[in-house]
C-alpha positions in Angstrom: 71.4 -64.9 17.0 70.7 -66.0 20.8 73.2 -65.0 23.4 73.9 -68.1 25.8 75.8 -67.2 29.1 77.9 -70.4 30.4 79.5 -69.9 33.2 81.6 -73.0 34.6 82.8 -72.5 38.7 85.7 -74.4 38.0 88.5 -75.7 34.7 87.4 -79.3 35.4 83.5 -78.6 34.9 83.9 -77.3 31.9 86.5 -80.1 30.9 83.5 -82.7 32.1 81.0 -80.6 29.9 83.1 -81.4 26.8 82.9 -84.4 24.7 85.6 -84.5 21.4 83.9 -88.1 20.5 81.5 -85.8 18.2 83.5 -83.1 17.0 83.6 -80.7 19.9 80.3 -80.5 21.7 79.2 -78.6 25.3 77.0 -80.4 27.5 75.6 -78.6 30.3 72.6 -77.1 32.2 71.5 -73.6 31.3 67.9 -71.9 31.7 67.5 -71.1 28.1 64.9 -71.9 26.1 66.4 -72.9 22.8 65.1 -75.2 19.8 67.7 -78.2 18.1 69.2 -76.7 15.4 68.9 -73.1 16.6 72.4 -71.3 15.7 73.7 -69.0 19.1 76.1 -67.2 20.3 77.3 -68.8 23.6 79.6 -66.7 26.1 82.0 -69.0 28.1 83.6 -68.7 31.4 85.6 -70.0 34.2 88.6 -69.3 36.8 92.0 -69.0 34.6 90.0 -67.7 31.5 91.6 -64.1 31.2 88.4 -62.9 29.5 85.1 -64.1 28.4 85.0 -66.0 25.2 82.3 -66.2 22.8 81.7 -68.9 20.3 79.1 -69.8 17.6 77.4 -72.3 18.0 74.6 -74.9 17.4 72.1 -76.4 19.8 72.5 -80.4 19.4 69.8 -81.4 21.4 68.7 -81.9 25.0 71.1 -82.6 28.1 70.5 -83.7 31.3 67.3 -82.1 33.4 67.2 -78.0 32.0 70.2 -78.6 29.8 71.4 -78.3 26.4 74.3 -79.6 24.3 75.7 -77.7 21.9 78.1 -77.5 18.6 80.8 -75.3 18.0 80.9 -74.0 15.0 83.9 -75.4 12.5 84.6 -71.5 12.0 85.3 -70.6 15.9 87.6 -73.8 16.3 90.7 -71.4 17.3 88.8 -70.4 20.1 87.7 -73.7 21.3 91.2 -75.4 21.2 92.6 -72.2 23.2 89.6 -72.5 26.0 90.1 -76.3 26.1 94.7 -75.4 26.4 93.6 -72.9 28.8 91.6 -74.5 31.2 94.0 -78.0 30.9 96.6 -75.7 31.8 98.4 -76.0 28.4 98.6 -72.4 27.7 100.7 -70.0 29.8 98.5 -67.0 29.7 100.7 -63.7 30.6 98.7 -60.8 30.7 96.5 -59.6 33.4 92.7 -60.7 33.1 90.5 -58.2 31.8 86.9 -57.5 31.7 86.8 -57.9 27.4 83.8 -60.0 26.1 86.4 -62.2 23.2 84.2 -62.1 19.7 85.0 -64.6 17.0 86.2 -63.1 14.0 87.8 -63.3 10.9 89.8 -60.3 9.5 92.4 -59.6 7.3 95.6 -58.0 8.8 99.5 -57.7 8.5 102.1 -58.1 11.8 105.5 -58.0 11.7 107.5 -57.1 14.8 109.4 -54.4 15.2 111.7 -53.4 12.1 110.6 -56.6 10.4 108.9 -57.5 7.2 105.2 -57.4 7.6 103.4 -61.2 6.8 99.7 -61.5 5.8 97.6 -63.0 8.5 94.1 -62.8 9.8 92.9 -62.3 13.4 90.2 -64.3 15.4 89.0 -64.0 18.7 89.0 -60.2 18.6 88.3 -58.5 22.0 88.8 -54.3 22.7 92.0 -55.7 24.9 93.5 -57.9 22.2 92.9 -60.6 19.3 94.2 -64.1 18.0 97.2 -63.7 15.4 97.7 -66.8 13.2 101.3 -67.4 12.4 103.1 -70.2 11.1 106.1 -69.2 12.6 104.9 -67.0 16.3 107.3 -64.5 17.6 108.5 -64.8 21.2 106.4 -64.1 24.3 106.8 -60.6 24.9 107.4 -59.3 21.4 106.4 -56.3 20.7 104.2 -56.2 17.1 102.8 -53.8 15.2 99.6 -54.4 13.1 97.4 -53.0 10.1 93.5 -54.6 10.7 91.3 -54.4 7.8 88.0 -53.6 9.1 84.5 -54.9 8.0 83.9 -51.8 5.6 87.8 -51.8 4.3 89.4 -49.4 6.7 93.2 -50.1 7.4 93.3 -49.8 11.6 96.9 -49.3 12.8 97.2 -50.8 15.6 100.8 -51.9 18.5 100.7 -55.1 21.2 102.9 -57.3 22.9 103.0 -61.6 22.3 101.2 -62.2 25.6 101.5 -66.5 24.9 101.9 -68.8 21.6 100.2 -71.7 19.7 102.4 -74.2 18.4 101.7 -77.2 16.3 97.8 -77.5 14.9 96.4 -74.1 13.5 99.9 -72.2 14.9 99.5 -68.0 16.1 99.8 -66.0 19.0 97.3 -64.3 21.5 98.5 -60.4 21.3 97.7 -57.4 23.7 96.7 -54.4 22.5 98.8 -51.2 23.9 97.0 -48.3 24.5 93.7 -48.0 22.2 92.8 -44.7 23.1 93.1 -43.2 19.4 91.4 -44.0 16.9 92.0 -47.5 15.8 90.6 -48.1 19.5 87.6 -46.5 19.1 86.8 -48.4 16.0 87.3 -51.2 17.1 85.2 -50.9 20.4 82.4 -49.7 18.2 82.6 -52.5 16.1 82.7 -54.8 19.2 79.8 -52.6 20.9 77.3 -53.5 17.8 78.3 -57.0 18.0 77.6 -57.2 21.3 74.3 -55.5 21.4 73.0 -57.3 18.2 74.8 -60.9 19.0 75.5 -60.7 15.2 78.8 -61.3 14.7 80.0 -59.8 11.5 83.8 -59.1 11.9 84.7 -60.5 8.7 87.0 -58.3 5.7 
């Protein structure tokens, strides 16, 4: 799978580069070679974003002069609502922006904050600094949580963070931040990240 670097100089250039008429697609200009129907990995930016996000997606066609438009995946839709919140100023983000590349995933995990019953959940958006929860009913900003992540091969990662902001309404969660990952739930999880990154296949599934 392709890696696709988008970077937008500003929120309202990437707002312009999306069109919801057709599902969620990016329009924009890129110097990569790519053929319709080709299925990438594309890695988004812009000022507000408080790290990189990648997405899956498919190349639509041809935009503009040395463009491309592309479809996000139905899979990676939590991570296109939260871009398109963040950069209309919709989410509060409150955590300090960190150099984490964000990889779509899907794994199996528990949360409960502290003292509480632990609830079934999966994670998305997983970075080395922090992850997606989905919750139908999200704790306050600034909870403290603890989480067990199942990994890819089955291995139960034990893992603490803080609510850093909330989803409410369509496909409800919160965005937590990892504390410190230094053990070794960090290092697994950094090594899992690492292969992704240097194969651009995404396999965090469990």
């Amino acid at each position: 799978m392709r890696l696709v670097t988008l970077a937008f100089a500003t929120k309202e250039e990437f707002l312009a580069a999306y069109h919801p008429s057709d599902g969620g697609s990016l329009s924009t200009r890129t110097r990569t070679d790519a053929t319709i129907g080709e299925e990438v990995l594309i890695e988004i930016s812009f000022p507000g974003l408080p790290n990189r996000a990648l997405v899956r997606a498919q190349v639509m066609g041809i935009a503009f002069e040395h463009g491309l438009r592309f479809a996000f995946s139905p899979a990676d839709v939590t991570t296109r609502d939260f871009l398109l919140a963040v950069a209309r100023g919709e989410a509060t983000i409150h955590t300090t922006p960190r150099d984490h590349a964000r990889f779509p995933a899907h794994l199996k995990a528990t949360w409960n904050a502290r003292g509480g019953a632990a609830r079934a959940t999966t994670l998305e958006d997983v970075s080395a600094g922090g992850a997606f929860v989905r919750a139908d009913a999200p704790p306050a900003v600034a909870t403290e949580v603890e989480l067990t992540i199942t990994a890819p091969d089955g291995e139960a990662l034990a893992a603490t963070g803080t609510v850093a902001w909330l989803r409410q309404g369509k496909d409800p969660g919160f965005g937590v931040e990892f504390h410190d990952m230094a053990g070794e739930t960090g290092r697994k999880l950094r090594a899992l990240l690492r292969h992704a990154s240097e194969s651009a296949e995404v396999a965090l599934e469990s």
